[in-house]
N, C-alpha and C positions, 0 to 999 in steps of 0.2 A: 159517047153512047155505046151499050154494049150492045154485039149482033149476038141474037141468041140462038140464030141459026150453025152459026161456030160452036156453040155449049148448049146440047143436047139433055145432058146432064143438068143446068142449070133452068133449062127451059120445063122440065118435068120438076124441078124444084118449086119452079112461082107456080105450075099447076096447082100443085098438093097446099101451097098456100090457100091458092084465089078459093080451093075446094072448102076450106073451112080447117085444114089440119093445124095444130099449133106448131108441130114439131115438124120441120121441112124435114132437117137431118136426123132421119130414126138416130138412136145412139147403138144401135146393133150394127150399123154400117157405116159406124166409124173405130179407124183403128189410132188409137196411141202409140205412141215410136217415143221409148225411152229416149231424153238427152247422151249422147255417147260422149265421153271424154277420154279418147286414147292417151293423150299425152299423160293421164293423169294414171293412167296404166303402167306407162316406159316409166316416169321416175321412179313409182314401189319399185319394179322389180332391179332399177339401176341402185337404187337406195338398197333395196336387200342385197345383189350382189356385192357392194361396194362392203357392207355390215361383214356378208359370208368372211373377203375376203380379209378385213380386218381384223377377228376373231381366231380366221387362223395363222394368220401371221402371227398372235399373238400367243395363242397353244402351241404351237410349233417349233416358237421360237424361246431355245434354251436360255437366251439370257433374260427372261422375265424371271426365271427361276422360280416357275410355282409352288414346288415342295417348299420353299424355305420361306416362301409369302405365308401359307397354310400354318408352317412351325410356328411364324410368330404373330399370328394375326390375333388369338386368344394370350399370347405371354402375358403373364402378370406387369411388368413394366409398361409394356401398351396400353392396358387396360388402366392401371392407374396414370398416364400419360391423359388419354381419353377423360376420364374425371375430372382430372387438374382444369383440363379444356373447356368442359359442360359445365363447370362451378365457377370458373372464370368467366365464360358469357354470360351466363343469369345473374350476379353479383354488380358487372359491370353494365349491364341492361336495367338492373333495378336502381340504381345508382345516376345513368342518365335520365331516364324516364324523372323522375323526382325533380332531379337538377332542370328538366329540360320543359318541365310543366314549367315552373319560377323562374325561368328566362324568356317563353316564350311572353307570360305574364303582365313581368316588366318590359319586353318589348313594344306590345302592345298598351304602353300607358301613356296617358297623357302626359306626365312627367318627364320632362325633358332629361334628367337629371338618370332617371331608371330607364329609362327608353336608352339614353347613349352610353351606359355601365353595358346593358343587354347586348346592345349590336356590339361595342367593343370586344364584349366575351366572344362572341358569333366570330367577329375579324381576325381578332388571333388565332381560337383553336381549329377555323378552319383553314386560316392561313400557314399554318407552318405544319412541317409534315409528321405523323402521329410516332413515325420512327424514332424522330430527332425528341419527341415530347417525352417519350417513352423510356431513354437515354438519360434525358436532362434531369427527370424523378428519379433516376435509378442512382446518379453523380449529385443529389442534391443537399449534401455531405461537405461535397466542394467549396461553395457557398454561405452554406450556414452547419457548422459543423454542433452547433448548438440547436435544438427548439426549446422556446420558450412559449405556452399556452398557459396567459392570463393574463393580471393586471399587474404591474412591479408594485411590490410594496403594500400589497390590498390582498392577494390570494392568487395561488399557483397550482394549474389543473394539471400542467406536467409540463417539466423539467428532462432534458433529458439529451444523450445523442443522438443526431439526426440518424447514422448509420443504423440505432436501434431501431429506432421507429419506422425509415423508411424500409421497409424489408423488399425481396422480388417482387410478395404479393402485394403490395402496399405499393410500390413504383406501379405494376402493372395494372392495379383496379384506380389509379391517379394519372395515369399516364392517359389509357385509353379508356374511364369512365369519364372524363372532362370532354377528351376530346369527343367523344358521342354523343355527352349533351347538348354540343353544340351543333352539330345534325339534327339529332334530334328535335332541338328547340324551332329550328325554322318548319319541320314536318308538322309541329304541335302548334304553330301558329299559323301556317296553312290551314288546318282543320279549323281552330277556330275563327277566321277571318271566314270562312263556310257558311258562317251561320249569318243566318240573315240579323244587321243589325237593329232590324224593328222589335225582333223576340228581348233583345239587350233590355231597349226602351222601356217594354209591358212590362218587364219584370222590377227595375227600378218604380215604373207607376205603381207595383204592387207593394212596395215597401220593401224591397231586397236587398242589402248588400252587396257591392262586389264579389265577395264572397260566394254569396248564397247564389247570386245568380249563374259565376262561373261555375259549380259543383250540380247543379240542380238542371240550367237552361244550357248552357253553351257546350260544355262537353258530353252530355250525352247525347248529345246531336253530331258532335264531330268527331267523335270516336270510329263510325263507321268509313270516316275519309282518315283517318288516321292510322288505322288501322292495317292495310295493305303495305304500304311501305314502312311502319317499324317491323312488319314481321321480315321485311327486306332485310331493316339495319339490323336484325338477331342475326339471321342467318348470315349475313356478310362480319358478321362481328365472330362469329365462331370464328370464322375463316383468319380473321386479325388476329386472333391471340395468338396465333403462331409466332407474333413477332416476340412476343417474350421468350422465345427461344435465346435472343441476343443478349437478356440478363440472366441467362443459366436458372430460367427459372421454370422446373418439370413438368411441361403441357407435353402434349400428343407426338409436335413434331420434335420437340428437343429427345424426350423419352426414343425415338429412331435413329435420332441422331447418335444418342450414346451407344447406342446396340451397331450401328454398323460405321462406328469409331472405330470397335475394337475388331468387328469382322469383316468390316471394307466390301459385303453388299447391301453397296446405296441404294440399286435400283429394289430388289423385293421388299426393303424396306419403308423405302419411299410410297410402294404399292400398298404395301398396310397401310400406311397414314392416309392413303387417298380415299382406299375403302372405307374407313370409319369417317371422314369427312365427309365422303357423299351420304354413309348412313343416318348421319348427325342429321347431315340437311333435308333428309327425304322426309325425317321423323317431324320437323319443326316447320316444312312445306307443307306436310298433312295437317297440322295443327294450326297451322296460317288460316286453310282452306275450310277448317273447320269453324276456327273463330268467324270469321269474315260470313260464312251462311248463319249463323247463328245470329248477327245484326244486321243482316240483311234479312230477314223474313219479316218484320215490319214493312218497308218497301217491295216485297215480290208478290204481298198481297193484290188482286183484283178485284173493284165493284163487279 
């Protein structure tokens, strides 16, 4: 039991009650006290000092060699380096994305036959690593020093040698658009395993194809879960074509490499390449972030 002769204060509170008031606690005589978070103070300004002094270690310090970052950050070699790169990811992005609808497909079939072709695809390219894939296309000469596309003795789509046909560009959009479809394909069956399978049901009650169901019902429903993480596998795929660097073939980072081959500095050139990689990727984050609200404004709706 409370003594109210100890709270004074509380004792003139149940007056103003028993008096008939609603409000015991005027709100004029009461005061608000912002939440304080010091801690949350000391890391900015540790986080900004640690920034300060990073920056200038780095303006200060001669062997970043700015001037020579700046000379070649617009060089025509770079720039066309750069292109090689951005035509390389969109090629080999369009290429899984296709491949990686029709795996995830037959993944999900009842077909035993299509269902274990699919996970086998999945087994391998994500089983061995995209360098050594990337290599094996490039050496696949070795092998079969011939292709032959068609049927013997019925009609021939082309004849030829393998050296011809597989070119850098040809090893590297076979190298690493295989291997992406098979990421890809388990992202794109994720989304569509999303959808609830009663919508499947209605839509066969309606007289649908498998077809018509998956183009109409299932994916544009899972496109919104599928969508956050390929815009991942884009930008981490930019980032990959660099390995075609190892079949001499002219992306961003080989194009640096050639230039300070002959002038032996690695580091400001290595810094160009980084700068247009993070440009690459800030351009194609904004684009992630813009797609993603665009399919999202269906759900951000409110009754």
């Amino acid at each position: 039991m409370t003594d109210n002769r100890q709270y004074p204060a509380l004792r003139q509170n149940r007056r103003s009650c028993s008096d008939g008031h609603d409000n015991a606690f005027p709100h004029d005589a009461m005061t608000v006290v912002p939440t304080r978070y010091p801690g949350r103070w000391i890391s900015v300004v540790v986080c900004a000092l640690l920034l300060i002094m990073l920056l200038h270690s780095m303006v200060m310090n001669e062997n970043f060699a700015w001037p020579t970052v700046g000379h070649y950050l617009f060089s025509p070699t770079i720039l066309a380096g750069l292109w090689v790169t951005l035509w390389l990811t969109l090629v080999i992005m369009l290429l899984a994305i296709v491949l990686s609808v029709a795996i995830a497909t037959l993944r999900l079939s009842t077909n035993p036959l299509l269902s274990g072709f699919s996970s086998g695809y999945i087994w391998f390219f994500r089983g061995t690593p995209v360098l050594v894939q990337l290599i094996f296309w490039y050496n696949l000469a070795a092998l079969y020093p011939e292709v032959f596309i068609g049927i013997p003795h019925v009609f021939t789509l082309y004849q030829g040698s393998t050296n011809d046909l597989i070119t850098p560009y040809t090893a590297a959009i076979l190298g690493l658009g295989l291997n992406e479809a098979a990421y890809m394909a388990e992202i794109i069956r994720a989304g569509m395993a999303s959808v609830d399978h009663g919508q499947q049901e209605a839509a066969r009650a309606l007289g649908m194809n498998k077809g018509q169901w998956l183009r109409r019902i299932i994916l544009p429903q899972a496109i919104p879960f599928i969508i956050p993480p390929t815009g991942n596998q884009v930008i981490g795929m930019l980032k990959t074509t660099s390995l075609v660097s190892v079949i001499s073939l002219s992306d961003l980072l080989y194009s640096v490499q050639s230039i300070y081959s002959r002038t032996f500095e690695n580091i400001p050139l290595l810094i160009v390449a980084c700068i247009w990689y993070l440009v690459a990727t800030t351009i194609l984050s904004w684009l992630q972030a813009r797609i993603e609200n665009y399919f999202r404004k269906g759900k951000n709706t409110t009754a």
